[in-house]
C-alpha positions in Angstrom: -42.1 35.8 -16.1 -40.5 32.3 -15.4 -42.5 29.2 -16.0 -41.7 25.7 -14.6 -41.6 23.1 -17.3 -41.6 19.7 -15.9 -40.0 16.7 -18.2 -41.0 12.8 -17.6 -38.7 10.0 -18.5 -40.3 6.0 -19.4 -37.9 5.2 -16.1 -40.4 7.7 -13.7 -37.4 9.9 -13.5 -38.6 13.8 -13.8 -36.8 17.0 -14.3 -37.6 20.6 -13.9 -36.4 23.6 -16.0 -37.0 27.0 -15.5 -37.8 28.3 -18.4 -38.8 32.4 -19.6 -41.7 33.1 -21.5 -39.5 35.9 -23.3 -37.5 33.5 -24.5 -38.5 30.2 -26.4 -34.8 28.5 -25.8 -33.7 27.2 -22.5 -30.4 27.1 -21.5 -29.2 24.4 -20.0 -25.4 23.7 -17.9 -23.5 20.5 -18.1 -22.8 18.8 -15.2 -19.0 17.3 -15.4 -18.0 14.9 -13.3 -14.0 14.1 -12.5 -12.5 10.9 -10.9 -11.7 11.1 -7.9 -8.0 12.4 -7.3 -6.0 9.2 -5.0 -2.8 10.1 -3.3 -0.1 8.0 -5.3 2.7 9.5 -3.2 4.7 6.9 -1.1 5.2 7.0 2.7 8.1 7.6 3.8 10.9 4.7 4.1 11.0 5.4 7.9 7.0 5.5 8.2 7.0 2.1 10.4 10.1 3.3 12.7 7.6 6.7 13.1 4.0 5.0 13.6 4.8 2.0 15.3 5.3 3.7 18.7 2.2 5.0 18.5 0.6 2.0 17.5 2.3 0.1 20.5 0.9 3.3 23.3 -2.6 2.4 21.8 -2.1 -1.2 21.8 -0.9 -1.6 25.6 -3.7 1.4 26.4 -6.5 -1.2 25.1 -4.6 -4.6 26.7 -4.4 -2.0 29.9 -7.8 -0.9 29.5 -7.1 3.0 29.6 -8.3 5.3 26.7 -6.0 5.1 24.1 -4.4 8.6 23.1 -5.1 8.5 19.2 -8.7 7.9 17.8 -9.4 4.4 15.9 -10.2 5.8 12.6 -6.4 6.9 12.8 -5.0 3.9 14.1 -6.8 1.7 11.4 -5.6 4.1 8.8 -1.8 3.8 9.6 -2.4 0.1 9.9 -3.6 0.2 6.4 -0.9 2.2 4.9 1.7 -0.3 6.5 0.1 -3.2 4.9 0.1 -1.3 1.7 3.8 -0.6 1.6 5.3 -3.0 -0.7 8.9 -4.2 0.2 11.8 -4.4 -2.3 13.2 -7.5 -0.3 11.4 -10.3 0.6 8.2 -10.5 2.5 9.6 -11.0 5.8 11.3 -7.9 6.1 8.2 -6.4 4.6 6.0 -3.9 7.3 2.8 -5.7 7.2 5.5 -8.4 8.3 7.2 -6.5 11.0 3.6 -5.2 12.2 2.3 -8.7 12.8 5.4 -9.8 14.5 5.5 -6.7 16.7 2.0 -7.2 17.7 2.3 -10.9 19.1 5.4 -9.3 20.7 3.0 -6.9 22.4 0.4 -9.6 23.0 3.1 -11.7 24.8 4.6 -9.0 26.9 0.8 -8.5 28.2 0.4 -11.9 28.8 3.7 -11.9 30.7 2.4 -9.3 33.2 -1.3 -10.8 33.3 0.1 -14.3 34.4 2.0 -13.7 37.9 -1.5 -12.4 39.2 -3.6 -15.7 37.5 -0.7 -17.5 38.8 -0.6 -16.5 42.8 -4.0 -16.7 43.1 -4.0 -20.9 42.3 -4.2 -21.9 46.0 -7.6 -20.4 46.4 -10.2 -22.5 43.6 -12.9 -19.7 44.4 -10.9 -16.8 43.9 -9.0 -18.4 40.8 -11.9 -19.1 39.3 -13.3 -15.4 39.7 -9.9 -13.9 38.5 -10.0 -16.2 35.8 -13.2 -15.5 34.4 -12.5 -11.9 34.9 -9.3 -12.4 33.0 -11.0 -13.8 30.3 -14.0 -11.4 30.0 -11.2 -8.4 29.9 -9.3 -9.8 27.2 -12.4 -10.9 24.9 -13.4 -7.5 25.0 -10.0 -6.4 24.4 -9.4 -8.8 21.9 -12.3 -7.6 19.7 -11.6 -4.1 19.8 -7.9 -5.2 18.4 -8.8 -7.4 15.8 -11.1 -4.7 14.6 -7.7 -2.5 14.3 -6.0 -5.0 12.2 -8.9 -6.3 10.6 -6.8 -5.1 7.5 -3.8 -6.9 8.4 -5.5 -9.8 9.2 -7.3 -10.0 5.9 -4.0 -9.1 3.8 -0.9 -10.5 5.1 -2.2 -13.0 7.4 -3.7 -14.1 4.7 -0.6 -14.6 1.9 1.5 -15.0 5.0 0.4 -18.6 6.2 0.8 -17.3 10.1 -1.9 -17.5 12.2 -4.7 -14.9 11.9 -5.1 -12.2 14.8 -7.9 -13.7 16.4 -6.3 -16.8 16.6 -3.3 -15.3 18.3 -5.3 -13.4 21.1 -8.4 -15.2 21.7 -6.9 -18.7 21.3 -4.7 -17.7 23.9 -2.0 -20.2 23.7 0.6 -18.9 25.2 -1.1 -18.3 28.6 -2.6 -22.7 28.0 1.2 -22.8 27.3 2.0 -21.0 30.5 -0.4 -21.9 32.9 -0.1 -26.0 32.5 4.2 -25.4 32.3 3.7 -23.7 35.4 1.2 -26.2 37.1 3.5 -29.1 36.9 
């Protein structure tokens, strides 16, 4: 017949043995615990010519405002890795480097496409106005949902880099102040 023996500790902590009344020792198992085992292996040297495309379809999908084909959680993790690769060369050649310089390159091409419709409806102050604000709402959202992405890159390179940080690229918006008063005079 098996008997519960129940154990108190000074810290309130209590454990329970099961214990026989046949036998007068207990036997107890050892509970090991191993580090956790991290993947040391290196990507590829061609990881950012493979994930970048991918990174681009998912950027212009959120600037766009369709569904992006690959789920966040990846996204951020390949964003991640590429700020993790260390370069043998300097840091501008680095991939953290060519990720933040491909994704104002993004940002700008966006910009370039959003303007032309900003910029024929300037006759009309109304209807400006309501595009504008529209404009705006879009690419706060947007521009949220981004920064969240690079959140990694932003607080890694961005950092060390001395380049603006992410948010300061999309929601300061310069280039379209930039664009919209060159093209107002």
């Amino acid at each position: 017949m098996e008997k519960d023996i129940h154990s108190r500790y000074p810290n309130g902590a209590s454990s329970t043995f099961l214990s026989s009344q046949n036998s007068s020792s207990t036997t107890t198992k050892k509970l090991v615990i191993k580090n956790l085992k991290s993947s040391t292996s290196a990507p590829p040297p061609d990881y950012f010519d493979k994930i970048w495309p991918l990174l681009k379809q998912a950027l212009q999908a959120i600037l766009n405002g369709t569904t992006s084909p690959t789920n966040e959680e990846q996204l951020y993790r390949h964003i991640e890795h590429l700020c993790t690769i260390t370069s043998t060369s300097d840091t501008n050649s680095s991939p953290a480097s060519l990720l933040y310089e491909n994704l104002k390159k993004v940002f700008d091409d966006h910009v370039q496409t959003v303007l032309p419709a900003l910029l024929s409806e300037m006759g009309d102050s109304n209807d400006y106005l309501r595009l504008l604000n529209t404009t705006w709402d879009d690419h706060s959202i947007r521009s949220i949902l981004i920064r969240q992405l690079f959140i990694y890159l932003d607080r890694t390179y961005v950092l060390h880099a001395s380049v603006p940080s992410i948010w300061q690229v999309f929601i300061g918006m310069n280039l379209i102040d930039n664009q919209l008063s060159f093209s107002g005079n």
